[in-house]
C-alpha positions in Angstrom: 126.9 77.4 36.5 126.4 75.0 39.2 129.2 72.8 38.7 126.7 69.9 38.6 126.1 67.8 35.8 122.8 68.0 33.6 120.9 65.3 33.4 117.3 65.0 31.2 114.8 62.7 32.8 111.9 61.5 30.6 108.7 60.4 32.0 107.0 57.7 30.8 104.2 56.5 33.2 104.2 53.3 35.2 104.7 52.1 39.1 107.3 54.6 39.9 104.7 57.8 38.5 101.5 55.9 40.1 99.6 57.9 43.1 97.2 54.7 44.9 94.6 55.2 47.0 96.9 55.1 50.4 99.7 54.3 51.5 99.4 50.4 51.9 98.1 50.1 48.2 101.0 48.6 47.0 99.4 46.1 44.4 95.6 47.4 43.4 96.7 51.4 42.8 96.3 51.8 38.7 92.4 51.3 40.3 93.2 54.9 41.3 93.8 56.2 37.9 96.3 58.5 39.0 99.9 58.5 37.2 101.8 61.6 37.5 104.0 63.7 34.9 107.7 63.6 34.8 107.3 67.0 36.9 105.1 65.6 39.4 107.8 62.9 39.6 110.8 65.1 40.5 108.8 67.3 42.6 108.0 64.3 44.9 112.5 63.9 45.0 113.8 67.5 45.6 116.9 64.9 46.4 117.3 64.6 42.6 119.1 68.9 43.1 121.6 67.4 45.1 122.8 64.9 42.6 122.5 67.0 39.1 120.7 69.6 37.4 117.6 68.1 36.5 115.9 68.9 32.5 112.4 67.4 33.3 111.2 65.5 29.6 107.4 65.1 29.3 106.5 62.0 27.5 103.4 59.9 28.6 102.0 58.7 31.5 100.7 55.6 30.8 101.3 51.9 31.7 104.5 50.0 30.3 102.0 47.2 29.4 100.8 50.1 26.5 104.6 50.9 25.5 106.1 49.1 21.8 107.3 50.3 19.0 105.7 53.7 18.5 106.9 54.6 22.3 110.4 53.6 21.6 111.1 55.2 18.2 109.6 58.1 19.9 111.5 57.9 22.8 114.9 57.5 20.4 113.9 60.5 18.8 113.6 62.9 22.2 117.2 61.3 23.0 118.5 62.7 19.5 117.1 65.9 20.1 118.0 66.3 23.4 121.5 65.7 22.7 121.6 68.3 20.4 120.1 70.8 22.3 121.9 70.1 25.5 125.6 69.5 24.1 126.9 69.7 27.6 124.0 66.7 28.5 125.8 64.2 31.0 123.1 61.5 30.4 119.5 60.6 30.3 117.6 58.9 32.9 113.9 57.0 31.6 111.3 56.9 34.2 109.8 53.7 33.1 106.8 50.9 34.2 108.7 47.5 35.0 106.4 45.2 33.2 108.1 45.8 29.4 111.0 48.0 30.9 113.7 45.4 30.3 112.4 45.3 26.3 112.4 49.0 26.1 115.7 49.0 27.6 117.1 46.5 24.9 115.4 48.0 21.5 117.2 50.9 22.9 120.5 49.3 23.5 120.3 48.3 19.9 118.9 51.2 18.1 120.4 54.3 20.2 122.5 56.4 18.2 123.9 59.0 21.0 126.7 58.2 22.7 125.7 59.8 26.3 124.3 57.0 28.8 120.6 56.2 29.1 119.6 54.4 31.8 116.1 53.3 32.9 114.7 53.2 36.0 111.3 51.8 37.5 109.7 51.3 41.1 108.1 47.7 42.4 106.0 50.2 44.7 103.9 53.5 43.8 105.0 56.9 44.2 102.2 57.0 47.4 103.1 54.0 49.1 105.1 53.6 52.4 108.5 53.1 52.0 108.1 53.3 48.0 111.7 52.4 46.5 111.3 54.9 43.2 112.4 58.1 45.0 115.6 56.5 45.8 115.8 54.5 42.5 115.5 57.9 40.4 118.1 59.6 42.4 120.2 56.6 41.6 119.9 56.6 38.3 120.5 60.1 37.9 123.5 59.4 39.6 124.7 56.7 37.2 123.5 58.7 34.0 125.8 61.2 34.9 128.7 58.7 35.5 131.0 59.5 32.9 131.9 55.9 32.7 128.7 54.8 32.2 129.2 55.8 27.8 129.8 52.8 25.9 127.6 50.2 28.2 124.2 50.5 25.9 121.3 51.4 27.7 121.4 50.6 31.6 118.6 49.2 33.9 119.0 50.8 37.3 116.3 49.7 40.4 117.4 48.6 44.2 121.0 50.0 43.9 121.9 47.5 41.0 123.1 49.0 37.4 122.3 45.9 35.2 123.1 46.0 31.1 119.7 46.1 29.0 120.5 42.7 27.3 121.6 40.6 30.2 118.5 41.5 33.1 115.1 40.5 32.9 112.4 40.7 35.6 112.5 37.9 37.8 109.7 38.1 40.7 106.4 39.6 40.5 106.1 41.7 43.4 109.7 41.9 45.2 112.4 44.9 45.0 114.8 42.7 43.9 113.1 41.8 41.0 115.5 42.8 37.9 118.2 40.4 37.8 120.7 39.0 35.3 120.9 35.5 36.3 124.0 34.3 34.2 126.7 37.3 34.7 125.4 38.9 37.5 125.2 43.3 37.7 127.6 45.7 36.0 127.9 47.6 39.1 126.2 49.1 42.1 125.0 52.9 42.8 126.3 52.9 46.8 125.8 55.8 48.7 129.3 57.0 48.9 129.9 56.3 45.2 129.1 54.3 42.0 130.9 51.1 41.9 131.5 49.4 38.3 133.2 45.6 38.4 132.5 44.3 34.9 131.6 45.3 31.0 129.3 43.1 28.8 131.5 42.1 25.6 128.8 41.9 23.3 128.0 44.9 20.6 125.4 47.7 21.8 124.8 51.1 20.9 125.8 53.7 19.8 127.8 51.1 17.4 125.4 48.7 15.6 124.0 48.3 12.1 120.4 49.3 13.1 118.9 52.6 12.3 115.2 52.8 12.7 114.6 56.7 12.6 113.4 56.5 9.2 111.0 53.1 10.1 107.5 53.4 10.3 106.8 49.6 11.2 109.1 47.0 12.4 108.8 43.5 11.1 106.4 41.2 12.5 108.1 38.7 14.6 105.7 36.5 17.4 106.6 34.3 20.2 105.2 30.9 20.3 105.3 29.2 24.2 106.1 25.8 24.0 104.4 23.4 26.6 103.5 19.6 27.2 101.5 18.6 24.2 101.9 21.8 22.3 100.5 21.5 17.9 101.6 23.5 15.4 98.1 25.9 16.0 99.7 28.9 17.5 102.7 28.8 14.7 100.1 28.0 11.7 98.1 31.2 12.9 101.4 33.4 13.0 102.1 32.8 9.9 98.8 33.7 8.7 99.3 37.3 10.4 101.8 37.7 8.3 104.5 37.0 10.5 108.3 37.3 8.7 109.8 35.8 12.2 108.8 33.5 14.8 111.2 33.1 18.4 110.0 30.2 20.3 110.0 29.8 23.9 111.4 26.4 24.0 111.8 23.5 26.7 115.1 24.1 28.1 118.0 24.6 26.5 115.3 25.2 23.3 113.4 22.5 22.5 109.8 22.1 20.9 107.2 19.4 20.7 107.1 17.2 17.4 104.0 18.9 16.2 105.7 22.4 16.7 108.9 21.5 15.2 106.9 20.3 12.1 104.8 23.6 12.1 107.9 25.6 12.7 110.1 23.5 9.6 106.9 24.5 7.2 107.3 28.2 8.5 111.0 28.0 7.3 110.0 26.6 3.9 107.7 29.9 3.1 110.9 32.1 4.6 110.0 32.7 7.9 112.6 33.0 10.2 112.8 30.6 13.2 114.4 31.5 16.0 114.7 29.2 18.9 114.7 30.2 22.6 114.5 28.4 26.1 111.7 29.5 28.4 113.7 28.7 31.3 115.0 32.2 32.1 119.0 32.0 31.7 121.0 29.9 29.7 121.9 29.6 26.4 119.5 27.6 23.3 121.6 24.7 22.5 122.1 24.0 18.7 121.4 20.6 17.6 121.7 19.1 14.2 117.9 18.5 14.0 117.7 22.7 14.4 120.3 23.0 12.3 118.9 20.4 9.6 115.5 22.2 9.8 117.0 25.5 9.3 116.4 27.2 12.7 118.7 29.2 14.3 119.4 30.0 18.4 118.9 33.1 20.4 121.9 32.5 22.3 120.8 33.2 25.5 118.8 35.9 24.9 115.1 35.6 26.7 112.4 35.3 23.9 111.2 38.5 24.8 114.5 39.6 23.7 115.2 37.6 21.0 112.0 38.9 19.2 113.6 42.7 19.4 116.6 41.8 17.9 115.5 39.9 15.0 112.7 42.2 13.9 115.6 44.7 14.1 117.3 42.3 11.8 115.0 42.2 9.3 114.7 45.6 9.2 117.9 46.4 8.4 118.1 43.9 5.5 119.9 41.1 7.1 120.3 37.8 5.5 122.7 36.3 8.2 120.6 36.3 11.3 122.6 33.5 13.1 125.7 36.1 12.7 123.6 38.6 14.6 122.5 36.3 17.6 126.6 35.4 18.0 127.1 39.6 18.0 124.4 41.2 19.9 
């Protein structure tokens, strides 16, 4: 026994796990086609011993523009069985590409069903690059993992020093370290190097307590995300609904609007049962309701991103829901 606690880190590809072809290649390095393991990961932090005892997870190495459903439900399911083999398991750190890590973090949030932390952490630079922030960013979320008051906050998003709560932070800047930000609330807390700082709790429900259990889902519901713009038609929706969508979240004009030739596509989506969800494209804020949306039977993401508000409503209609604007106020 080493009096430290354990801590399983999963690898799942992206920036952080990327070897470029020097150390200045800090935007062109997939080029390389190198992405180390998880174990190739840790070995390049022999920092992480200091902090925990380390259970390296093999996943995939691949891109986090190639994770979605099938990813996450597997992902869900090595959480399960890692808490049951490990019932002394202090949390679970997710090694994770930055593009869609903010959507994995949520569907996670949502559909987790373990009550130890999981947080997931990314890089903005490759594992070969000067002064690359993922060494530091894993030991830091290693340390928050193993926070014992990190249980009960859902899934937590954890780069440059900043714990931020899967539904609130979204990626902000393309290239820049301080690119996850929640821009309404602010962070939860802050991983300092003399300890982990907490200063507030999101409010809103989050797992392991919610009504959504995919493990025994082999598809979620189709739900698409039409961008609204000057001069938008109906095209985008009317082809949506002939994939078969069951939902569509748009990303609206701030606080949520459409164009008339949207709104009309999007009222005729609601007359076959498709669910409309409305969203703004501006980044933070809430969707205002209006009595037009209300009149034409759509319904507001709150201030979810669209992004986010697709996750939650196909997770919605999985589980049967009828009262999806009851679900936007909860989540």
């Amino acid at each position: 026994m080493t009096g430290k606690p354990k801590v399983a880190v999963i690898g799942t590809g992206g920036t952080i796990s990327s070897v470029g072809r020097g150390p200045l290649d800090l935007i062109d390095y997939s080029a390389a086609g190198q992405v180390l393991d998880v174990n190739g990961v840790i070995a390049r932090v022999p920092e992480l011993a200091l902090v925990a005892d380390i259970i390296p997870v093999p996943f995939k190495a691949i891109p986090s523009t190639a994770i979605g459903w099938a990813e996450w439900k597997e992902l869900l399911l090595i959480c399960d069985r890692l808490v049951a083999e490990h019932p002394d398991l202090a949390g679970i750190a997710i090694t994770h590409g930055t593009a869609s890590l903010e959507e994995t973090a949520y569907f996670l949030s949502l559909a987790l069903k373990i009550d130890v932390p999981v947080v997931l952490v990314g890089a903005q630079r490759p594992a070969s690059a000067l002064a690359g922030d993922g060494p530091m960013n894993l030991v830091n979320a290693v340390r928050v993992a193993a926070d014992p008051r990190a249980r009960g906050l859902g899934a937590l998003v954890l780069l440059n020093d900043e714990i931020q709560a899967a539904r609130e932070v979204t990626k902000t800047s393309t290239l820049r370290m301080q690119t996850f930000r929640t821009p309404d609330f602010g962070v939860l807390g802050q991983a300092d190097a003399d300890e982990i700082c907490w200063y507030r709790r999101p409010l809103r429900r989050m797992a392991p307590d919610t009504e959504f259990d995919v493990r025994g889902l082999d598809v979620l519901p189709r739900v698409d995300i039409a961008y609204t713009y000057a001069g938008a038609d109906g095209a985008a929706i009317d082809a949506f609904v002939a994939a078969g969508a069951r939902g569509i979240i748009t990303a609206g004009f701030a606080p949520g609007f459409v164009t008339p030739a949207m709104a009309k596509a999007l009222e005729a989506a609601v007359a076959q049962g498709i669910v409309v969800v409305l969203s703004s494209r501006a980044g933070s804020g809430r969707a205002g309701k209006t009595t037009r949306g209300r009149n034409s039977g759509f319904i507001t993401a709150d201030n979810l991103t669209p992004q986010k508000a697709r996750i939650l409503l196909s997770l919605s209609l999985a589980a049967g829901v009828t009262d999806h604007e009851r679900i936007f106020a909860t989540y």
